[in-house]
KEVEXGU-123319 format. One line per 3 residues: number of its first residue (from 1); their letters; for each residue z, x, y of C-alpha. Coordinates in nm, 4 decimals. Each point is the difference from the previous one (the first is absolute). Layout:
NUM) a) Z,X,Y; ... .
This chain:
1) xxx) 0.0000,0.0000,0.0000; -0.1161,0.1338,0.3427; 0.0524,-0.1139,0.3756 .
4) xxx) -0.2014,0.1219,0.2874; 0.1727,-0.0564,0.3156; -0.0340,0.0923,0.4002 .
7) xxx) -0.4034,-0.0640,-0.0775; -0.2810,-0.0643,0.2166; -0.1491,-0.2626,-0.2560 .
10) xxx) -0.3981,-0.0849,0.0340; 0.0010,-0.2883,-0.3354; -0.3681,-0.0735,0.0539 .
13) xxx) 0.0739,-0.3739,-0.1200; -0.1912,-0.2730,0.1239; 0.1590,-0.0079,0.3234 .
16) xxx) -0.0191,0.4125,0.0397; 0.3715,-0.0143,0.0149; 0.2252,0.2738,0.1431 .
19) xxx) 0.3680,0.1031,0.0033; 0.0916,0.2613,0.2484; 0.2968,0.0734,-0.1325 .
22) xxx) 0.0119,-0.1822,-0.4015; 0.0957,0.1293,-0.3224; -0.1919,-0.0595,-0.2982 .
25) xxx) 0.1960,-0.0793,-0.3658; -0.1587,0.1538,-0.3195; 0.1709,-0.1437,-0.3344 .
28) xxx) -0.2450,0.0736,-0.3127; -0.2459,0.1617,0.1859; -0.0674,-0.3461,0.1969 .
31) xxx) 0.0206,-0.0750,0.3391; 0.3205,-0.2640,0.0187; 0.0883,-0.0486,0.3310 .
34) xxx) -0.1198,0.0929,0.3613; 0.2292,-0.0545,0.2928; 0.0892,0.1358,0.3846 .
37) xxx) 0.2585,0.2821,-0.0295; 0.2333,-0.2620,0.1837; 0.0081,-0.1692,-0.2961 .
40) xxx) 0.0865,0.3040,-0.2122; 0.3290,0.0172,-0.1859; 0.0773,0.3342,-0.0975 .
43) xxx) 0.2513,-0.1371,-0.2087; -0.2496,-0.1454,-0.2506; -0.1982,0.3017,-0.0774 .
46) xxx) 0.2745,0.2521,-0.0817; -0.1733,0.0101,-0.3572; -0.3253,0.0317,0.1351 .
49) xxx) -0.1843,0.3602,0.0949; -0.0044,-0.0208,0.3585; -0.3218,0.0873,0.1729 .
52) xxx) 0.0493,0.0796,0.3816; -0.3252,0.0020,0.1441; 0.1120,0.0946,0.3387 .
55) xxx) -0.2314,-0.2797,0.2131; -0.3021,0.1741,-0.2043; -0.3113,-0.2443,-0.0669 .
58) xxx) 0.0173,-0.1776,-0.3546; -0.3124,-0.1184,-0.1084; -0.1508,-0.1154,-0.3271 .
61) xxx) -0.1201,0.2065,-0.2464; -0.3662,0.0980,0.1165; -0.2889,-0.1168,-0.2626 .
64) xxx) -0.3522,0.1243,0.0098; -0.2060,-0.2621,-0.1582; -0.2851,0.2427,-0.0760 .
67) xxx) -0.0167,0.3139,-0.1559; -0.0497,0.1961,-0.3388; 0.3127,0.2038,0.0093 .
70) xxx) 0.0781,0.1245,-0.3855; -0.3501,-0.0398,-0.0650; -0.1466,0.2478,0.1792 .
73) xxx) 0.2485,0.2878,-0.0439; 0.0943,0.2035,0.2718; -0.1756,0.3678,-0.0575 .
76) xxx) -0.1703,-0.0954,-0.3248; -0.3498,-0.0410,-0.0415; -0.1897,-0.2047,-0.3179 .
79) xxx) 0.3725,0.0945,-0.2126; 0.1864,-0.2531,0.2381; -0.3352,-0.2685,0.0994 .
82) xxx) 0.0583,-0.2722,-0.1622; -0.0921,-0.2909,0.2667; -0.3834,-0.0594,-0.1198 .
85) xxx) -0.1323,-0.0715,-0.3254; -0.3355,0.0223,0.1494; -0.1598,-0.0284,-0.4015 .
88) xxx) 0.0164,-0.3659,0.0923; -0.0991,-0.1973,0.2839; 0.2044,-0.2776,-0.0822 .
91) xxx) 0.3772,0.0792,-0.1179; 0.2292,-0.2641,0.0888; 0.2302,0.0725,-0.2995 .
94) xxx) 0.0598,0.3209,0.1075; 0.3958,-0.0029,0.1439; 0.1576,0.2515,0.2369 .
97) xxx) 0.3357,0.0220,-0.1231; -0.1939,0.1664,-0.3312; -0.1159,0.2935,0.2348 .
100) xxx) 0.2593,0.0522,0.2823; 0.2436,0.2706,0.0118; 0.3699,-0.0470,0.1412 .
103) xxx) 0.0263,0.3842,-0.0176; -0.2943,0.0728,0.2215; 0.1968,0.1664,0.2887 .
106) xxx) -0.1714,-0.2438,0.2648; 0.2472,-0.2483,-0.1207; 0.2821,0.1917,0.1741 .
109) xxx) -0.1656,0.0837,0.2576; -0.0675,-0.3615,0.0956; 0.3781,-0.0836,-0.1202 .
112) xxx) 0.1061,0.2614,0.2981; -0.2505,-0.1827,0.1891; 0.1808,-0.3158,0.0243 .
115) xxx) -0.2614,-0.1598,-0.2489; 0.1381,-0.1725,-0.2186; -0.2899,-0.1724,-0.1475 .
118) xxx) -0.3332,-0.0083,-0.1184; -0.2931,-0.1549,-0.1352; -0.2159,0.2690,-0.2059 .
121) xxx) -0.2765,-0.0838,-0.1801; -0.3775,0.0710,-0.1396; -0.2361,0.1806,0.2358 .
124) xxx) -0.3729,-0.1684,0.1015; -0.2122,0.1963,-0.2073; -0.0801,-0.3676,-0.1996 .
127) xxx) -0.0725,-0.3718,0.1012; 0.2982,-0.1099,-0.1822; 0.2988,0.3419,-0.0076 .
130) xxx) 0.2964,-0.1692,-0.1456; 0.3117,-0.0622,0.0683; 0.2081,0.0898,0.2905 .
133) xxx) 0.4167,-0.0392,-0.0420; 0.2731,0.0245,0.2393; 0.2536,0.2786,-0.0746 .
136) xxx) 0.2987,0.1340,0.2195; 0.0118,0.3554,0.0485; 0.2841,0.1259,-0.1746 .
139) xxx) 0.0472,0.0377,-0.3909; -0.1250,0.1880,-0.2700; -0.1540,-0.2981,-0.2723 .
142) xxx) -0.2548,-0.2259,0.1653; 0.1710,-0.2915,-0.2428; 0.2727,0.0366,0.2413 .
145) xxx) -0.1626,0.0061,0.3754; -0.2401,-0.2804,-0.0820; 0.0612,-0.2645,0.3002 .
148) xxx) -0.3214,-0.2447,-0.0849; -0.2751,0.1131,-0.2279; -0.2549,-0.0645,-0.0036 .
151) xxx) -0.0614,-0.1154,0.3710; -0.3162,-0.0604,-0.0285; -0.3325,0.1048,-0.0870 .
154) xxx) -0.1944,0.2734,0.1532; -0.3834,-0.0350,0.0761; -0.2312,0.2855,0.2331 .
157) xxx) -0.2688,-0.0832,0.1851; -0.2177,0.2277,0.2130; -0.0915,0.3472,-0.0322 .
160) xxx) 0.2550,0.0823,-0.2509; -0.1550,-0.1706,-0.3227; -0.3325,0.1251,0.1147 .
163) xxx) 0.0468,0.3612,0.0094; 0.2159,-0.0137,-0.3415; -0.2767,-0.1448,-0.1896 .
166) xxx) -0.3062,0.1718,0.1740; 0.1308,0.3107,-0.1324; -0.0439,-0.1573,-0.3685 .
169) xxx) -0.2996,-0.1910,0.0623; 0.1774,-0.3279,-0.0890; 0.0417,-0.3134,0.1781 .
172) xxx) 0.1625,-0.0605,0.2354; -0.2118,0.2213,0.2071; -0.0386,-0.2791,0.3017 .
175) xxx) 0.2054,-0.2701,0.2107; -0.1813,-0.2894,-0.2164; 0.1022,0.1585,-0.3168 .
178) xxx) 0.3729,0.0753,0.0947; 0.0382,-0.3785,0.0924; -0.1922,-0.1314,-0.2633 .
181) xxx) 0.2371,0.1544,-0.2508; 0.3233,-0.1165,0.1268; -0.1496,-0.3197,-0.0076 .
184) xxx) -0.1520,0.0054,-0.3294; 0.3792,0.1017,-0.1390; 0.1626,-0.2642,0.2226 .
187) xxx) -0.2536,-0.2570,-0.2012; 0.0340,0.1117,-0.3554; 0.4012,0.0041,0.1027 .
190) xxx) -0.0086,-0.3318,0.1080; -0.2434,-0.1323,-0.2905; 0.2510,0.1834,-0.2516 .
193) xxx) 0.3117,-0.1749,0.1884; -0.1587,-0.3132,0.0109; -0.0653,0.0026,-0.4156 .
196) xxx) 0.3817,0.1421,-0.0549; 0.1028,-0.3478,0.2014; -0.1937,-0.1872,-0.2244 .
199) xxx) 0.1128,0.1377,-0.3500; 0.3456,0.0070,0.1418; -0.0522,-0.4140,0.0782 .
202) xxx) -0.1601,-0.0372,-0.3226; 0.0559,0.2699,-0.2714; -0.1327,-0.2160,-0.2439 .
205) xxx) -0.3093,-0.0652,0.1062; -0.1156,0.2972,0.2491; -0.0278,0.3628,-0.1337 .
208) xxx) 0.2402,0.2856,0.1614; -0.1995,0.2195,0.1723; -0.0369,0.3789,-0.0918 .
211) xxx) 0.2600,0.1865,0.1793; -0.1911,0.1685,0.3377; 0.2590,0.2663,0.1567 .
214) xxx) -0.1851,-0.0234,0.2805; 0.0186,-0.3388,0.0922; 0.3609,-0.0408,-0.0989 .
217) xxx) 0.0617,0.2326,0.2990; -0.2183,-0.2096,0.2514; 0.1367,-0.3516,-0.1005 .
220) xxx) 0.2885,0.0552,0.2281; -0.2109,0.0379,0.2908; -0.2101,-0.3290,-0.0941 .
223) xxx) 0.2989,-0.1541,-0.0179; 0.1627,0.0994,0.3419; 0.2620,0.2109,-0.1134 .
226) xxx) -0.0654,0.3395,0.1324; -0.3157,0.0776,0.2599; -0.2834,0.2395,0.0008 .
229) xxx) 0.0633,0.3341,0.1511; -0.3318,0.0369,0.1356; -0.1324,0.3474,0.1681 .
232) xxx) -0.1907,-0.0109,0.2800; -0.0356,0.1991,0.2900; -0.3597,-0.1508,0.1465 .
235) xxx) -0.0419,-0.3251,0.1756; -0.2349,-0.1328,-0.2619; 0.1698,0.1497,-0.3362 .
238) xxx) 0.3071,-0.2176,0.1515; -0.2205,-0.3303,0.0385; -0.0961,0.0379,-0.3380 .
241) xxx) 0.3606,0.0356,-0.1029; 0.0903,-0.3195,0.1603; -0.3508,-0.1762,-0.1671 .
244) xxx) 0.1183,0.0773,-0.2840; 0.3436,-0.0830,0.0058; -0.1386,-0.3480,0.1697 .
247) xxx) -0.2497,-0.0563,-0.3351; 0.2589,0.0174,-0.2234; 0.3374,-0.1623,0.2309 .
250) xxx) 0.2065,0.2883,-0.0638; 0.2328,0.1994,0.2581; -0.0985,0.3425,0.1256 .
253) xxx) 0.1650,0.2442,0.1945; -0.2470,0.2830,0.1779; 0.0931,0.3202,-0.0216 .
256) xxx) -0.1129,0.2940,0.2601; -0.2281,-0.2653,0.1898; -0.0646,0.3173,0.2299 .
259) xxx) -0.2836,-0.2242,0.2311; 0.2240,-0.2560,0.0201; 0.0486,0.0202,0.4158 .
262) xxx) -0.3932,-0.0863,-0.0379; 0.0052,-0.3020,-0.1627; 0.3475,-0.1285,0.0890 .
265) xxx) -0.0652,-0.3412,0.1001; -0.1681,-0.0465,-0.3130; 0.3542,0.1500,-0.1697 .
268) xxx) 0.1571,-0.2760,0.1602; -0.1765,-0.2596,-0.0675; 0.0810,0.0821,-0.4000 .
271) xxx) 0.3498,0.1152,0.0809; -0.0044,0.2155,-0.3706; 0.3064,0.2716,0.0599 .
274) xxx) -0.1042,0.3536,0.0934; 0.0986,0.3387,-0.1726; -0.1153,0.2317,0.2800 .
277) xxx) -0.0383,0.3284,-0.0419; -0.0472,0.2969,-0.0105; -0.0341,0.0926,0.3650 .
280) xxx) 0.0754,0.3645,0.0282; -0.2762,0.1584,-0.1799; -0.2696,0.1680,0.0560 .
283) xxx) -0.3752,-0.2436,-0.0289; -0.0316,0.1587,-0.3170; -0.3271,-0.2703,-0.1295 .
286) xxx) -0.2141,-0.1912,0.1843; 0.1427,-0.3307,-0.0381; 0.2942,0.1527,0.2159 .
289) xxx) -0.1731,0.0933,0.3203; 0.1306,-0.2852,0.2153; 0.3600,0.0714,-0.1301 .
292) xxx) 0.2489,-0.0511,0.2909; 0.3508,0.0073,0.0692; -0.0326,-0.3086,0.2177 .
295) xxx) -0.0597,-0.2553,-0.3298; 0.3531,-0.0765,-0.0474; 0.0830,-0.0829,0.3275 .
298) xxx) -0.2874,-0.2334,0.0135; 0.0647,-0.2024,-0.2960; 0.3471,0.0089,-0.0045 .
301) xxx) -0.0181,-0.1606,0.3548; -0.2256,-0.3141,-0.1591; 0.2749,-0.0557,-0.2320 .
304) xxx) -0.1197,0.1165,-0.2962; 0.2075,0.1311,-0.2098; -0.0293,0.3658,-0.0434 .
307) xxx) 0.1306,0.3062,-0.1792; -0.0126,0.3486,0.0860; -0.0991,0.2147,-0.2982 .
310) xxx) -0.0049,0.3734,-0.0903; -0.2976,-0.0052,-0.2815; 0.2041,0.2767,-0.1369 .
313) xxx) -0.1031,0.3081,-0.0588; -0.2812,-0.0605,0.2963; 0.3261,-0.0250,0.2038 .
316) xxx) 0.3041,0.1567,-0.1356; 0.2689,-0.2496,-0.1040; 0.2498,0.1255,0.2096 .
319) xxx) -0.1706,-0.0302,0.3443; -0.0239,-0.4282,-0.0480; 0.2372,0.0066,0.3209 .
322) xxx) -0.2594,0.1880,0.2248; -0.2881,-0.2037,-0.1248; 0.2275,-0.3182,0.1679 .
325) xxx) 0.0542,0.2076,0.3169; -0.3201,0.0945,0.0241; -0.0972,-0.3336,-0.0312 .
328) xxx) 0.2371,-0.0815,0.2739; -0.1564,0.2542,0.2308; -0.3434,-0.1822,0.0123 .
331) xxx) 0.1027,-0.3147,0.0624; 0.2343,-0.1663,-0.2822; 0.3165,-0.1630,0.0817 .
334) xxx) 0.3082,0.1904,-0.0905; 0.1306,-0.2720,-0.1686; -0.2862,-0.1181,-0.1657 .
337) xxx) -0.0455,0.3764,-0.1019; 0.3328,0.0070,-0.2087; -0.0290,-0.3375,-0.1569 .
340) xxx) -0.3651,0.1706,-0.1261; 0.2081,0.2472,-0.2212; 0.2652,-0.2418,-0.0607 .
343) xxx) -0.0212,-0.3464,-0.0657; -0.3769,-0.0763,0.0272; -0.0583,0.1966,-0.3220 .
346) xxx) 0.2643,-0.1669,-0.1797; -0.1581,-0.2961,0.0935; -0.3291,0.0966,-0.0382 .
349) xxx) 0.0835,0.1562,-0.3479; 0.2337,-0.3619,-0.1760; 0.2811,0.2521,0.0250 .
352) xxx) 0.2171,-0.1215,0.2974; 0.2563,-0.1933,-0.1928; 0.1371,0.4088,-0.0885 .
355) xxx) -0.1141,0.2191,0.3124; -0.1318,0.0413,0.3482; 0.2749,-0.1325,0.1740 .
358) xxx) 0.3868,-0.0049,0.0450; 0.1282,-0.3312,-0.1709; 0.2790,-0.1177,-0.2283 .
361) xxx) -0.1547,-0.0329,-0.3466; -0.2537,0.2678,0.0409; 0.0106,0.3090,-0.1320 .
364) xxx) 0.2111,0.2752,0.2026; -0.2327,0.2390,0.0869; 0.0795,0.1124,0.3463 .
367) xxx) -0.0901,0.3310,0.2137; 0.2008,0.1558,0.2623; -0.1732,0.1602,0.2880 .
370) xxx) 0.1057,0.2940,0.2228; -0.2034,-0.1388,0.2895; -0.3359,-0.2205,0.1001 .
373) xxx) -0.1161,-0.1400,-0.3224; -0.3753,0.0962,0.1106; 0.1243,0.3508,0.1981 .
376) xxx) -0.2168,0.2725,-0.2135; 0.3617,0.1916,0.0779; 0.1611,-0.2302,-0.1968 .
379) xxx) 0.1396,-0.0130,-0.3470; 0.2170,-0.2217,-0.2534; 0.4142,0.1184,0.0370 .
382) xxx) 0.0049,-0.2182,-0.3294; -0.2340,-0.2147,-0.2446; 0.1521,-0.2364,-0.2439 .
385) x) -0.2246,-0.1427,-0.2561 .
């Protein structure tokens, strides 16, 4: 048991709640109670390990809803790649928690970071990658750091796909061939769920169909359980995104969406949530060229709701707090900037009910900062996760 006191509290609920002076109570790694220090009674936590955090800021846990961290190793080439099986344009079976590894050092590093967590998953080599899964950054078994998996299903549009599958001469080697294949898959998923309905309603009379690993990984989308992860950095590889996920009434979430500040009306009108990101590298491909740090001001300010990502490794875990005040340097709100690495990707992700902000019932993770949250001089005096 655990009590944070004399804390500058930023809960990120739905109101964007703060304490100036609270305390925070921690029994079984839960957040049980939030209060002003006026109504503290020191009395009542004499059992409790006492956590003075000296009028620091307390925020939640920081979650990156984006990245391939234990997937890509840190300093390991093919021996540590294990993000693309790019043998196969269309893997949605494939699951990240079979591929990432909690003792990749980049874990730590985010952990000292203030992240505490993260969504990792399959890279965009095919039209259908896999399986992305939420995962906090501290532990040593994956069974054990699993917050939601999967949380959803990751598809690659764009130039991607393409260049994988030039190099072997195989399809998909254009835009009409990437699409066509995540719908093809989508269709044979939804033909095969549609004939497991019917032998389930009538066992007797309608034959079990053959068991399709594929398409037992894409019923849940179908059915509106987890979205599409869709990546797309172009204006039109994100229109096709949203065709598709309009053809087939499923939700999508857009990942990257790096000409988004050029088509932002059109954003708007859809409303589909926003992974943005990553914004400080270099225009390493073509499809990157209008890249700008101005995107998440300008769709964060038409209320949609966007999260900050890292892509990890294309931006080291670690610096997930820069990308936000970077972000907050051309244009974002400040605010709006720390609910991007907070609660919108809880939201975003179905994991909110745990993380990304500071309520009773969800889970206690909880950074204290030396300073500015989004000062580059900055750094955690304590993470609890």
């Amino acid at each position: 048991m655990q009590v944070i006191i004399n804390a500058n509290i930023l809960t990120m609920d739905s109101n964007n709640t703060e304490f100036k002076n609270g305390y925070i109570e921690i029994q079984n790694k839960t957040i049980t109670k939030i209060g002003q220090m006026t109504e503290y009674d020191s009395a009542a936590y004499k059992d409790y390990e006492v956590i003075d955090a000296s009028d620091r800021l307390v925020t939640p846990g920081l979650i990156d809803a984006h990245s391939h961290i234990g997937m890509w190793e840190d300093g390991l080439d093919f021996e540590g790649d294990d993000g693309n099986e790019d043998t196969d344009p269309c893997t949605p079976h494939l699951r990240a928690i079979d591929a990432i590894n909690p003792m990749d050092h980049a874990f730590s590093e985010a952990f000292d970071a203030g992240i505490t967590t993260v969504i990792t998953g399959p890279g965009s080599a095919n039209p259908i990658g896999g399986q992305p899964a939420a995962i906090k950054t501290r532990g040593k078994r994956i069974d054990d750091m699993i917050i939601k998996a999967p949380v959803g299903i990751k598809i690659a549009l764009g130039e991607n796909p393409k260049s994988t599958y030039n190099n072997k001469s195989q399809t998909p080697i254009t835009r009409m061939a990437t699409a066509s294949i995540i719908r093809e898959n989508l269709k044979k998923a939804l033909d095969y769920f549609n004939d497991l309905e019917k032998y389930e309603k009538n066992p007797d009379e309608e034959d079990k169909p053959e068991f399709d690993i594929k398409s037992e990984a894409l019923i849940p989308v179908l059915k509106g359980e987890i979205p599409l992860h869709a990546h797309a950095h172009r204006a039109d590889d994100i229109f096709t995104a949203i065709r598709i996920a309009k053809e087939f009434s499923i939700k999508l979430v857009l990942v990257h969406c790096t000409e988004g500040h050029l088509i932002s009306n059109e954003l708007k009108a859809d409303g589909y949530p926003i992974l943005l990101g990553p914004i400080l590298t270099d225009r390493s491909k073509p499809e990157l060229k209008n890249q700008s740090e101005t995107t998440p001001g300008i769709l964060s300010e038409l209320g949609l709701c966007t999260a900050i990502i890292t892509d990890h490794p294309e931006t080291p875990e670690k610096y997930l707090t820069v990308c936000a005040a970077m972000a907050v340097k051309y244009g974002m709100n400040k605010t709006e900037a720390i609910k991007a690495i907070t609660i919108n990707p809880a939201k975003i992700c179905d994991i909110d009910n745990r993380v990304g902000s500071i309520e009773t019932g969800k889970d206690a993770d909880i950074v204290i900062w030396d300073g500015d949250l989004l000062d580059i001089m900055t750094k955690p005096y304590k993470v609890i996760v």
